[in-house]
C-alpha positions in Angstrom: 24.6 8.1 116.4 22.4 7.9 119.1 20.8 10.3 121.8 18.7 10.0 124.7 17.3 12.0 127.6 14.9 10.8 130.5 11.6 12.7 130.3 10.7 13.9 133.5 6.8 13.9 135.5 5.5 11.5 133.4 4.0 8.2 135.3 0.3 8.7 134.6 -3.1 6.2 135.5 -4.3 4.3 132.2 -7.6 4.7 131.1 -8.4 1.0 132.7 -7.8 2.8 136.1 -6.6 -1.5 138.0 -3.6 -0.8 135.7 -0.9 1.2 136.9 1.1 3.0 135.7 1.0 4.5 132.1 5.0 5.5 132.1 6.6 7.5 129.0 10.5 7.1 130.7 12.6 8.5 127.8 13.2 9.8 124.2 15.8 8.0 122.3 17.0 10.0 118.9 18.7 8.8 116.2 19.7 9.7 112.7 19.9 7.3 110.1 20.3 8.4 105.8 19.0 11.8 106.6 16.2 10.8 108.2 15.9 11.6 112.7 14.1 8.8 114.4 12.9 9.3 117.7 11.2 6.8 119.9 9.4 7.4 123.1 9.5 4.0 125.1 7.2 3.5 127.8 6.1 1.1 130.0 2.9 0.1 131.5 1.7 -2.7 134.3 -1.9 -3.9 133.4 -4.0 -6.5 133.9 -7.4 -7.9 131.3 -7.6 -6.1 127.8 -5.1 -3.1 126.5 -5.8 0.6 125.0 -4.8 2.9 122.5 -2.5 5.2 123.1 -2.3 8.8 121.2 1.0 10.8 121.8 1.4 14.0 120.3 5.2 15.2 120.3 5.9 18.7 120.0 9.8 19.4 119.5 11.5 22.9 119.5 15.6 23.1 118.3 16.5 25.8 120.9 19.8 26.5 118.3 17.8 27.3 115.7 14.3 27.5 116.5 12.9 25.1 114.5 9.9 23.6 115.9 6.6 20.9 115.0 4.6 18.5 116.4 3.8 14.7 115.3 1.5 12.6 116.7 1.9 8.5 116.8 -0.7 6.1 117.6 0.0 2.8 119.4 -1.8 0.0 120.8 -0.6 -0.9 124.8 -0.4 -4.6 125.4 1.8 -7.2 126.4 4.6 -7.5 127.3 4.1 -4.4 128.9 6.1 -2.3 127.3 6.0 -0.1 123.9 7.2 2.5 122.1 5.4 5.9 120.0 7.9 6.2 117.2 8.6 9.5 114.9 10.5 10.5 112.3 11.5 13.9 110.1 14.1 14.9 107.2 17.4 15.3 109.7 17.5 18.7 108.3 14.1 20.2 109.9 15.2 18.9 113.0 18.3 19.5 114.0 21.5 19.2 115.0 21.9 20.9 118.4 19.5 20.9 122.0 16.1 20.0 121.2 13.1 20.1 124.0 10.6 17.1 123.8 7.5 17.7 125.3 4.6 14.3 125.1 0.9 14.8 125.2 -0.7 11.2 125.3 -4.6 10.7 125.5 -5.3 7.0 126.4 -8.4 5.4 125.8 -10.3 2.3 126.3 -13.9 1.3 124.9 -15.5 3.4 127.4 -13.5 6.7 128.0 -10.4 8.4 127.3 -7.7 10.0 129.8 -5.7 12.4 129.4 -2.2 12.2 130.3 -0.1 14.6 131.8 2.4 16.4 129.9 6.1 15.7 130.2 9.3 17.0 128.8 13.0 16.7 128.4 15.4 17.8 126.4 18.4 15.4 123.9 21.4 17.0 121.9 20.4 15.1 118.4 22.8 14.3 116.2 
């Protein structure tokens, strides 16, 4: 089964500044042999070389208060587009509402930015 919410406030500059915009759109969750997957995808218009992208996810199961935090790294490059994926034991994370809040830090070779914070909040399975 499959979930998704939009997370909201998230459009952000990248760290190449001529690239616009660094955009976390939604949280798709899914369970899968016991296991929750969740995948922020995002997009991103950009022109010469890439970044890195660090995204730290911090969950909290408002049904039963459960919470954590997981970090992905990823690499943003053609075509555009990517995803920060997580997974966790289906039993430490839900089932019920959980809120999704995303940190990213972007970098290039020469700084890093920080991204706003965004959140929303998926029913997982």
């Amino acid at each position: 089964m499959r979930r998704s919410t939009l997370l909201r406030d998230c459009i952000n500059i990248s760290p190449n500044i001529v690239d616009l915009p660094y955009l976390p759109h939604r949280a798709i969750v899914s369970e899968y042999a016991g296991t929750t997957y969740i995948q922020i995808d995002y997009g991103s218009l950009w022109v010469g070389v890439g970044y890195d992208s660090t995204a730290r996810l911090d969950w909290r199961n408002l049904n039963t208060g459960r919470s954590g935090t997981m970090v992905d790294h990823s690499r943003v490059r053609p075509p555009n587009t990517g995803v920060h994926n997580y997974s966790l034991p289906r039993t430490t994370f839900g089932p019920g509402k959980v809120k999704l809040t995303l940190t990213t830090t972007n970098s290039n070779a020469l700084w890093s930015i920080p991204a706003r914070s965004c959140s929303g909040t998926v029913v997982a399975p």
